[in-house]
N, C-alpha and C positions, 0 to 999 in steps of 0.2 A: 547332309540336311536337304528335307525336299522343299523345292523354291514354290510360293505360289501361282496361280495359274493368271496371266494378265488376259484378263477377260473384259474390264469395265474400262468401256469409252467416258467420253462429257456424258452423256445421258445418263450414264448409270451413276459417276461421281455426283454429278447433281444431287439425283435421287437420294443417294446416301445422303449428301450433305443436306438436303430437306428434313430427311429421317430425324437426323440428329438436332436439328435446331427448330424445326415444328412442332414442341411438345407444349408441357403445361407451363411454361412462364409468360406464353403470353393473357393465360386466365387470372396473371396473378399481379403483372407488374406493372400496368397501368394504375391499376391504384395508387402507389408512394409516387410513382412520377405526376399523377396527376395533384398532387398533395405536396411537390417540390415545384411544380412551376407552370399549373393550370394548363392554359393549352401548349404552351410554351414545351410540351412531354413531344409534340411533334418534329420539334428541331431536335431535343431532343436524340428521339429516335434513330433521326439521322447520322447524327454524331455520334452514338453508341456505334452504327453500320461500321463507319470508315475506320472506327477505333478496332470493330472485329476484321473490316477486311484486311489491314494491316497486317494482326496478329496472328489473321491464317496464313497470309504469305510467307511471316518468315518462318511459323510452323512449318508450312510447307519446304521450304529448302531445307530447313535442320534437318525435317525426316528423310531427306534425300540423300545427306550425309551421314544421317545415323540411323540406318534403317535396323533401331530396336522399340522395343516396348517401354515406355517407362515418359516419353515424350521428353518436355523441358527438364524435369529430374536430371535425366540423360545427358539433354544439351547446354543444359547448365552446369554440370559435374565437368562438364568435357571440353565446354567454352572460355568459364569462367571460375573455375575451382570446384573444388567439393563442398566448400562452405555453402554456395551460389546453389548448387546440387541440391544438395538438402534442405533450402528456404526452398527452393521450388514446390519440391516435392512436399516439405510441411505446410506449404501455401495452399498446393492443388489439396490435401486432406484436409485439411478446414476449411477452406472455402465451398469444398465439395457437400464435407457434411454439414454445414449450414447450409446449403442446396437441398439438402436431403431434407432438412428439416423445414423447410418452406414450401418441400412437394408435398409433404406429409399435412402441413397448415392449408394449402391449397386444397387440396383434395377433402379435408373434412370443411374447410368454409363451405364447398360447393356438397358435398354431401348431406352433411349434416352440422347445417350452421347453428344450431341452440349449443351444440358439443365439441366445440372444435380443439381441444385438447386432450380430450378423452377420446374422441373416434382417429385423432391423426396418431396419435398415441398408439391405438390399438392398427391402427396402419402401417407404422413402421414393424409391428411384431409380427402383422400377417407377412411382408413383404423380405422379414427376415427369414420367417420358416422357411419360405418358399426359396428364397437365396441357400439356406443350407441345404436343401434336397437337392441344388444341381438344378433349379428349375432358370431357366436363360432366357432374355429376348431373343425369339432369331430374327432372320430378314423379313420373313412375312407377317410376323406381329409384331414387328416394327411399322412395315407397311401400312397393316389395319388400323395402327396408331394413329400416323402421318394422317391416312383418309377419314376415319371419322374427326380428327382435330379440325381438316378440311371443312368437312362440311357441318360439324358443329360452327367454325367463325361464318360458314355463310351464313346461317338462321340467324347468326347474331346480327350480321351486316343487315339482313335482309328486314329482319324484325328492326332495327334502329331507324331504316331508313322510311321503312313504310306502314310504321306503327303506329303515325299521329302524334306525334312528340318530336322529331329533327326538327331544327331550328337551326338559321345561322347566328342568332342571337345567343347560344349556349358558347360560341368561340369566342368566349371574351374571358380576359381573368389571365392572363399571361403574366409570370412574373420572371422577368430576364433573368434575377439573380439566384435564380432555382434552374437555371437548363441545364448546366453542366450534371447538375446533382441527379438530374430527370438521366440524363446520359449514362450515368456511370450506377441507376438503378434498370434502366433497361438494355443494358448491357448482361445485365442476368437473363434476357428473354430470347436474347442470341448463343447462349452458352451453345457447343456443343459443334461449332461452327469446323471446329478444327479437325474433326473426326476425316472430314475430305486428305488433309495434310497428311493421314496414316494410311493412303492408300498405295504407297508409293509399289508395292512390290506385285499389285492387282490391277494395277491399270496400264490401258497400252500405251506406250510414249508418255511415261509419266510426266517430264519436262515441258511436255506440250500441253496435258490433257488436263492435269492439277491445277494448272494459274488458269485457263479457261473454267474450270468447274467454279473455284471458288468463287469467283466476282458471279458470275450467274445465280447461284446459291443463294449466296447473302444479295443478289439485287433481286431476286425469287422471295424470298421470305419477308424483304423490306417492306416490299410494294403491299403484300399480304397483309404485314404490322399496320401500315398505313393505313390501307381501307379499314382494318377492322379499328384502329384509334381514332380518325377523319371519324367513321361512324357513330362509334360511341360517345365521340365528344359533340355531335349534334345530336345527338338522342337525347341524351342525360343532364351536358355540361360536365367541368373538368369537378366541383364541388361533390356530385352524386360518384363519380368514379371514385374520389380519394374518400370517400367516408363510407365504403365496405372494403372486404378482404373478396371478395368475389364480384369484381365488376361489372363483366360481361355478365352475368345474369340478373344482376338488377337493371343492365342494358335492356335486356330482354322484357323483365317484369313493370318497364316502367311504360309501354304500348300498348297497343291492341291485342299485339301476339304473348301474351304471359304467357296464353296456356301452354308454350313452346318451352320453358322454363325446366320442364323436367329434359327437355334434349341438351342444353346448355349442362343442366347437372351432370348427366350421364356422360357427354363429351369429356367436359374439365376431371371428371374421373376417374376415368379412365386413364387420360393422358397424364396426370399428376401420377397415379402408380406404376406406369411404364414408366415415367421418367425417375421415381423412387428406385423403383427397379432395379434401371440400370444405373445410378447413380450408387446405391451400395454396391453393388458387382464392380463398379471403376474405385471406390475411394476403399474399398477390401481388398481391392489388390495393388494396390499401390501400397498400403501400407505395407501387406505381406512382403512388397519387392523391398521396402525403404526395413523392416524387420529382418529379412537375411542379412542386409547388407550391418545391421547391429545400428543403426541407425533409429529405431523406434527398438521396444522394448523384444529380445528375440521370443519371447514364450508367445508374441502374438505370431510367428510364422511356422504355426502349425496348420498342420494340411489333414483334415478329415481323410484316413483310410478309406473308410466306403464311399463316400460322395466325393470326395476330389477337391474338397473347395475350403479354404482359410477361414476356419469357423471361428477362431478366436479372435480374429479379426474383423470377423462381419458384427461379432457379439461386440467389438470392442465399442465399432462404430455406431451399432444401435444403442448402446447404452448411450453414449454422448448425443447422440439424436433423439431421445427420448426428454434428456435436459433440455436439449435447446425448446424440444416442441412443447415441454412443459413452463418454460421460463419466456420466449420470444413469440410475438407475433407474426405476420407475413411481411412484415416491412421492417422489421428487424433483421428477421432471417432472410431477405433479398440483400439489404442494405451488407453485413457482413456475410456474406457468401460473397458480395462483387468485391468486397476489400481484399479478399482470398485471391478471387481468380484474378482481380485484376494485376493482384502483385506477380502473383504466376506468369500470365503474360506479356508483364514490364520486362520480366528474366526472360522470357522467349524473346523478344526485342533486342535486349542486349546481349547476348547470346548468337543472333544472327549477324549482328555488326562485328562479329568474332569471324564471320566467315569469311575466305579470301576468295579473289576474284576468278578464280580456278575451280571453287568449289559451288556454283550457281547462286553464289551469293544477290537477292535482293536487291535492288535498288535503297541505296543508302536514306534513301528520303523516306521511303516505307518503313524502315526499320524506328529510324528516328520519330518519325510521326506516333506511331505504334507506340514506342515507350515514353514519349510527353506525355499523347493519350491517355495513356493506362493512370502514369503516376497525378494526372489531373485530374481524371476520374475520380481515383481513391482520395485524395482529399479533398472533395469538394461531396463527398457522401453525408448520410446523415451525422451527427456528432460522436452517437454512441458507438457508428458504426465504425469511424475511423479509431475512437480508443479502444475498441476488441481487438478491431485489426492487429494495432500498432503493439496489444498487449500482448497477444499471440502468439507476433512476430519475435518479440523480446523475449518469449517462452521457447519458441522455438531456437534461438541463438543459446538459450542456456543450455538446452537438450542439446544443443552441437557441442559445445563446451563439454561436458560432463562427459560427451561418448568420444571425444579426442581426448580429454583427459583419462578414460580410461583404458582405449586403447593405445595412447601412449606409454601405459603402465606393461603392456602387454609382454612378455621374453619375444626375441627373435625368432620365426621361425626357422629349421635347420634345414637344410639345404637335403 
């Protein structure tokens, strides 16, 4: 087997790790947080940070012990049993495709907000085709992504601040008993964070260069979140953020600078269908790996002949995203997608604390904080969003049942 080439310093881990978590949730997720706990979305934010720097860490040493594809799946099969295994992995695929279906609602508020069920709709089907031809994010429209998201949030910063509308009087309206909830919805606008954690066989001195990347990364994109939430919430107030699905552009439309409004569209756009994107490419193959293993349905791990790519599985996932984005709104679909991933990364949590002192295990404090986090988060979400969750989860336990139960049924294999 040929080994990768270790090419990427801090600079380039950064980089990646920008890629992956500068996309469209933050066009999307100051709304519900500003709607659970006014300006109160700012501690907020905070607390979502430490909750993701945590859960990159200990990604990060599991991937150093288990240098395969599949993440917590993996480390949780391997930590914690294969029951642990398979929540993971049912976690990461539901919480992913209600991510899908919130890029999909993002993208049409900001397109075409008179339609937004019918164009996210017709979103997810463009974004499917193009998934079955083989069509892939690479590095460099990844990059183009990262940059116009860039400087799409500067014209928002710049329009809030000097549009004739900031105010320090819009920082009022805080409600304490909403920050946790504000946390564990903008906790969906950091997804993606862990992607640094999978660099382990690309970078030089991974043991050195990974725990340097990630704190920079997520203290990189913080600071970004901040200016561009600090801004909006002196533009607007916390009341005009939570009463659209597209905030940042009524940020925009509420100044002098409207006429800037088509760049805010086009930004949120764009970065909503890259992150679509790539979001069916991770949550299709994750299923096809959980489909081999008999773990989901096998007829979904089929591999298109000419194209290369799990088409019955991207079909499986678009169909189910098609429901959500015809049934939920943005703040549904935020709200149970972090009840997914946050469960995902409670098991990357506990799963680290599996590791021994031999094996570059974490600081126990990290791991710990990491998995309070997560499970504080998840119930402290919106109401409906913790009974999808919880229903899910229960769905998924019986899907494990059934497939032990019929692999138990199974003859020995003969030697």
């Amino acid at each position: 087997m040929t080994a990768l080439v270790r090419r990427l310093g801090v600079t380039d881990a950064v980089v990646v790790g920008l890629g992956a978590m500068l996309g469209a949730g933050v066009f999307a997720a100051f709304a519900p947080a500003a709607q659970a706990a006014g300006t109160g979305l700012l501690i907020g934010l905070g607390i979502a940070a430490v909750v993701a720097f945590c859960n990159a860490t200990s990604s990060a040493r599991l991937a150093a012990v288990h240098p395969e594809s599949g993440g917590t799946y993996v480390y949780a099969r391997e930590r914690l049993g294969r029951f642990w295994g398979f929540q993971a992995g049912w976690s990461f695929v539901v919480g992913k495709t209600a991510s899908c279906a919130a890029m999909a609602l993002t993208f049409a508020s900001y397109a075409a907000p008179g339609q937004t069920r019918l164009v996210g709709v017709l979103a997810v089907v463009a974004v499917t085709a193009l998934s079955y031809r083989g069509v892939q994010r690479s590095t460099r429209v990844s990059l183009l992504i990262v940059v116009l998201t860039l400087v799409t949030l500067a014209v928002v910063v710049v329009a809030a601040l000097t549009g004739g509308t900031a105010s320090t009087a819009n920082l009022t309206g805080v409600d304490p008993g909403g920050v946790l909830q504000s946390a564990g919805l903008l906790f969906f606008a950091f997804a993606g964070y862990a992607r640094i954690a999978t660099l382990g066989e690309e970078v030089v001195d991974p043991r050195r260069t990974i725990p340097r990347a990630i704190p920079l990364a997520l203290g990189i994109v913080l600071v970004v979140y901040l200016v561009v939430g600090v801004s909006a919430l002196l533009a607007v107030g916390p009341d005009a953020l939570a009463a659209t699905a597209a905030p940042l552009r009524a940020v925009v439309e509420a100044g002098s600078f409207a006429d800037l409004s088509p760049v805010v569209q086009v930004g949120a756009a764009v970065a909503s269908l890259g992150a679509l994107l790539a979001l069916v490419l991770g949550v299709s193959r994750t299923t096809l790996a959980m489909a081999r293993r008999r773990e989901l349905p096998p007829f979904l791990a089929a591999v298109d002949a000419r194209h290369g790519v799990p088409y019955r599985a991207e079909l499986a996932v678009a169909a189910v995203v098609i429901v959500l984005v015809a049934t939920l709104d943005v703040r549904g679909a935020i709200g149970f997608s972090s009840f997914g991933v946050l469960t995902y990364y409670a098991l990357t949590n506990a799963s680290a604390l599996r590791l021994g002192p031999d094996e570059g295990r974490p600081p126990r404090w990290v791991s710990v904080l990491g998995l309070v986090g997560c499970v504080v988060l998840a119930v402290t979400l919106p109401l409906p969003s913790i009974l999808g969750g919880l229903a899910v989860a229960l769905a998924g336990a019986t899907v494990w049942a059934v497939h032990r139960r019929s692999t138990d049924r199974l003859p020995p294999r003969n030697n």
